[in-house]
C-alpha positions in Angstrom: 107.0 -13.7 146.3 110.1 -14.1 148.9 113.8 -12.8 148.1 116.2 -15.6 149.3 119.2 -16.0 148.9 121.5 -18.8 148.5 125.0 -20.2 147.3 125.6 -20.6 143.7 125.7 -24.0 143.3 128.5 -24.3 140.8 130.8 -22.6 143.3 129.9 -24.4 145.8 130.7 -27.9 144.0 134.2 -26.4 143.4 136.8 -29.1 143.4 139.4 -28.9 145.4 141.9 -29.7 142.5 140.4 -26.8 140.6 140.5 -24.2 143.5 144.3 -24.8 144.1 145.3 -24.7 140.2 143.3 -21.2 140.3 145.4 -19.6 143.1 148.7 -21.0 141.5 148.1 -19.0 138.6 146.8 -16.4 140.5 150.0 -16.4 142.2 152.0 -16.6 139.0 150.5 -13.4 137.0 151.2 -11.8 140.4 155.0 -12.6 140.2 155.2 -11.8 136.7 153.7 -8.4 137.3 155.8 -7.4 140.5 159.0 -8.3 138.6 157.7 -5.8 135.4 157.4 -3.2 137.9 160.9 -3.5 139.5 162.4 -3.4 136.4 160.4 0.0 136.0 161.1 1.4 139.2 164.7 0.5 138.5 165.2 2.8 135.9 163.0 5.8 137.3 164.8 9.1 138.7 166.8 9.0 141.2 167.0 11.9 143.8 169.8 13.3 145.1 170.7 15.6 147.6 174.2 17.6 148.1 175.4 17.8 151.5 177.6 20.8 153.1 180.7 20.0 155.0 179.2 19.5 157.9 175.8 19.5 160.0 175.2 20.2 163.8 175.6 17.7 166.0 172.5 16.4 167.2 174.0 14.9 170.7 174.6 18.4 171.9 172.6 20.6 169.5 168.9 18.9 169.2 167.5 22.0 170.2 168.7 24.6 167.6 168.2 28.4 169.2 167.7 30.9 166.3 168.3 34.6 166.7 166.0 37.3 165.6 166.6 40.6 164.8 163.8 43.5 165.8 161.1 43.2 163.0 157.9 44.1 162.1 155.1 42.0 163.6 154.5 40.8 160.0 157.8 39.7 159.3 158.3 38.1 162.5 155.0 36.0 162.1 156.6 34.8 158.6 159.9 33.6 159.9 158.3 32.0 163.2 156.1 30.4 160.5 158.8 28.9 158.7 160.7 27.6 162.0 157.8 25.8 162.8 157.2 24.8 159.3 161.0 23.1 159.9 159.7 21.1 162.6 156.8 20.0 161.6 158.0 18.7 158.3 160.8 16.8 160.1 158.6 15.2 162.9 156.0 13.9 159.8 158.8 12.5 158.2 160.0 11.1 161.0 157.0 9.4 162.3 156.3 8.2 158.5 159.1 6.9 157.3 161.9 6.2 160.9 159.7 6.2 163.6 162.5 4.5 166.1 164.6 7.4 165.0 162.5 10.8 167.0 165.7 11.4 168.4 166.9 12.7 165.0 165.1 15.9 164.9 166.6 19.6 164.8 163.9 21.8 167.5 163.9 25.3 165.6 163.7 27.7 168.5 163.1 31.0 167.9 164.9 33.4 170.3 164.6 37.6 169.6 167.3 38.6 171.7 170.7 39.0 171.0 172.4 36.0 172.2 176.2 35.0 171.6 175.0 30.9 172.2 172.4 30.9 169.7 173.4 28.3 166.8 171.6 30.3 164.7 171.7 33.6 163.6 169.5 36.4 161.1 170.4 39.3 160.5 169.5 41.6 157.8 172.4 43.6 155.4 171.6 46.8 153.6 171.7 46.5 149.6 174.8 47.4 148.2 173.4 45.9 144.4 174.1 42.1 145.7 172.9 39.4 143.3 171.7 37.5 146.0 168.7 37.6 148.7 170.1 35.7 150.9 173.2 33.6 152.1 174.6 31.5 154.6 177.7 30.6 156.3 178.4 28.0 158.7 181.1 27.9 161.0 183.6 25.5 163.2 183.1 22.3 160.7 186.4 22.1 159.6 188.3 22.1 163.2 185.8 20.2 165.0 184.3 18.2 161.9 180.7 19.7 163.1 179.0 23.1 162.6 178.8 25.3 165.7 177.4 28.3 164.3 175.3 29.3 161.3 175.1 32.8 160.2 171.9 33.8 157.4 172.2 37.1 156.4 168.9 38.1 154.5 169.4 41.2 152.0 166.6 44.1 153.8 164.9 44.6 151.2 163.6 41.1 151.3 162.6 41.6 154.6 159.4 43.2 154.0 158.0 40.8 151.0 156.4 38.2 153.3 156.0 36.2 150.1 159.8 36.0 148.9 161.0 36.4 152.1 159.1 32.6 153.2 160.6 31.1 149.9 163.9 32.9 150.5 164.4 31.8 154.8 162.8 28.5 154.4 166.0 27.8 151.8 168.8 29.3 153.6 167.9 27.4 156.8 168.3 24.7 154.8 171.9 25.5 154.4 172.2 26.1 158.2 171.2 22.6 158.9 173.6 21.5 156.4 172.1 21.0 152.7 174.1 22.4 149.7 172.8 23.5 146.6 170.7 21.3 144.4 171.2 22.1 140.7 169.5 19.4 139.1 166.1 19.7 140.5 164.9 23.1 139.6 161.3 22.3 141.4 162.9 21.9 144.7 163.2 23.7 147.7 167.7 23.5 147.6 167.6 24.9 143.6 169.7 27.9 144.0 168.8 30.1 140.9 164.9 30.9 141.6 162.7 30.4 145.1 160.1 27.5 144.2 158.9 25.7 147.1 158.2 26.5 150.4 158.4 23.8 151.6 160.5 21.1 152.4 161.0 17.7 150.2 161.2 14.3 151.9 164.1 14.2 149.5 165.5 17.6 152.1 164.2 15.7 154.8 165.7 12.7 154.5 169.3 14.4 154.2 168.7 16.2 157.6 167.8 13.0 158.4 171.0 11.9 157.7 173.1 14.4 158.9 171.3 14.6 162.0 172.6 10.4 162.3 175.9 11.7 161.8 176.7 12.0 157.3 178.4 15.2 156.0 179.7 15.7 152.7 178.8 13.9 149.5 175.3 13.7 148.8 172.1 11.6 150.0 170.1 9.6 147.5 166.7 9.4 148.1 165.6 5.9 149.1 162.9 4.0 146.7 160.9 3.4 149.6 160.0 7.1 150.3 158.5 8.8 147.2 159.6 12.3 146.5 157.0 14.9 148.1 157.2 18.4 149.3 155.1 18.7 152.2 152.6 20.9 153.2 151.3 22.0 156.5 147.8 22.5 155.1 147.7 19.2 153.4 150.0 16.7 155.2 150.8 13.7 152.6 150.3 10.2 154.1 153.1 7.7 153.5 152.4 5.7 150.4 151.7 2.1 150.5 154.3 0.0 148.4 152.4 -0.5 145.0 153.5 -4.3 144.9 151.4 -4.6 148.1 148.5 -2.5 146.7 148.6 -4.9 143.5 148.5 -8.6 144.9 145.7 -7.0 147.5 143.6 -6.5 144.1 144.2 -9.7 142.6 143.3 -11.7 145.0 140.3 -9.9 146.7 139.1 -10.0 142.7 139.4 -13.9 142.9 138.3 -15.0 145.8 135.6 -12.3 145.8 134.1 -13.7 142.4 134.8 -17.4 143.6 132.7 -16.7 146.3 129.9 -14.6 144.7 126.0 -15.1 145.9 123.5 -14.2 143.6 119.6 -13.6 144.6 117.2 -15.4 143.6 113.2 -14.2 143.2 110.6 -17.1 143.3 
């Protein structure tokens, strides 16, 4: 008994006619189904991201120095930790979703001594009973239309809750690079009544994306193209490919894979 196998021979006499009819109406249910899906993706959420004033100018400031106070080793580790976290996230999106555009990326740097030319400054304030953690205040935008100073002053008593104190300095850098507070989306990292990521969105991303080009004020909307994700160094989302795409690749590797189907054959 020999396996062999061959074409089926119904396939195989497949008329020419028949063949191009098929991918017509393959080609038809495809267009019908892409247009139901814009019409859905037209009316999903949109993003949006306030922007402060103003935002450092990249031409002079691409490397950002950040001044830190004497701490303990612990609390140093957390804030180099989110620095770097800064960067990271901004040279993924970067390469993901702009990758012409790597000059548009803020360098966190950290620097522990007291330096009057750092742009960025932490300090820690006793508690006096403030309702706040943290805060932020950026300086020059209004004479010179960009920051040239950012001051985060971190309440001391957060200084020694590694946990709250990652959710607290990854958020106020974020106003130091120029994002405002974001009230409607109370699972981001810019929500300003609770810490609940610790990381930053590509929503937050792509508005330091934008101020980095240049935008202050108003607000950035999240593009379509670029789904909302908060990223994470210890599991780095890939860049999703466009579902329209994903779709006609289906259909038609179902079609021509079952025009062309072999069968075996025992005799």
């Amino acid at each position: 008994m020999k396996l062999r196998l061959y074409q089926n021979p119904h396939n195989s006499c497949l008329k020419l006619p028949r063949l191009i009819s098929s991918v017509i109406v393959v080609l038809l249910v495809s267009v019908a189904m892409l247009s139901s899906m814009r019409t859905v993706s037209s009316q999903s959420i949109s993003y949006v991201q306030p922007l402060l004033d103003s935002g450092f100018d990249i031409r002079v400031h691409q490397t950002l120095t950040v001044e830190i106070p004497e701490l303990p080793l612990s609390t140093r580790t957390v804030i180099l930790e989110v620095l770097n976290n800064w960067n990271q996230a901004q040279e993924w999106f970067i390469a993901s979703y702009y990758p012409k555009d790597t000059d548009r990326i803020y360098h966190l740097v950290a620097n522990s001594s007291s330096n009057s030319d750092s742009q960025i400054a932490i300090v820690y304030v006793p508690n006096t009973g403030q309702s706040w953690g943290g805060q932020t205040q950026n300086f020059g935008g209004t004479s010179t239309g960009y920051t040239q100073r950012s001051l985060i002053e971190i309440r001391n008593d957060q200084l020694y809750n590694p946990f709250g104190l990652r959710f607290l300095l990854v958020h106020e850098l974020g106003h130091a690079l120029g994002l405002g507070h974001n009230n409607q989306l109370s699972f981001d990292l810019m929500y300003p009544k609770q810490a609940v990521a610790p990381y930053p969105s590509t929503l937050n991303l792509y508005a330091v994306y934008l101020l980095a080009s240049g935008k202050a004020g108003g607000s950035a909307t999240l593009p379509e193209t670029i789904p909302y994700i908060i990223w994470d160094p210890q599991k780095v989302p890939l860049p999703e490919f466009p579902s329209e795409l994903v779709l006609l690749v289906s259909v038609f590797s179902a079609f021509f894979g079952r025009s062309s189907k072999r069968v075996h054959r025992l005799d």
